[in-house]
N, C-alpha and C positions, 0 to 999 in steps of 0.2 A: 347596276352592277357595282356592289361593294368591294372595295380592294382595302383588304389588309393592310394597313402602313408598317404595321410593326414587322409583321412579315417580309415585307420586302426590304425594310433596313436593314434587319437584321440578314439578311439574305446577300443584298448588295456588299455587306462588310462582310462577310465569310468569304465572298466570290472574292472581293479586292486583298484577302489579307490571304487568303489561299494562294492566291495565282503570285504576287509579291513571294512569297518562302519556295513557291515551285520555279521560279523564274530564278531568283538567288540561290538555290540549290544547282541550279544547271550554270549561272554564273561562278560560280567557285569551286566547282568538281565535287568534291568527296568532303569539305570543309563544312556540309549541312549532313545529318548524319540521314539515315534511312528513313528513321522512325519520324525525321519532321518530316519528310517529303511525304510518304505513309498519311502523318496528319493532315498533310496540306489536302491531300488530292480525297480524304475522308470531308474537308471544308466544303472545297470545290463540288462536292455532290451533296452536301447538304444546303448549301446557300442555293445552290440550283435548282433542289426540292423545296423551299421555303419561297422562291420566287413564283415558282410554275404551280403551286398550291393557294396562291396569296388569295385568288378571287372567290367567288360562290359559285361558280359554274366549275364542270366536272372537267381535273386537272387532263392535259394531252397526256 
């Protein structure tokens, strides 16, 4: 079972720099506008599909 490295780097820093801008958005109220929280939680499902794809076997 081959796992992707780059995959999951890349995956892991999307998941941590997502959730970081959706966490700070909820810490400052309206001070993070729409469209980054928008981005964030756009991260947050793609770091999550880069992780759960990373191997050879057939993603859940």
């Amino acid at each position: 079972m081959a796992t992707d490295k780059r995959k999951v780097m890349l995956g892991a820093v999307l998941l941590v720099v997502s959730s970081a801008l959706i966490l700070a958005a909820g810490q400052l109220g309206a001070g993070v506008p729409v469209f980054a929280a928008t981005l964030a939680a756009l991260g947050l499902a793609a770091g999550a599909l880069l992780v759960g794809t990373s191997e050879d076997r057939r993603p859940v």
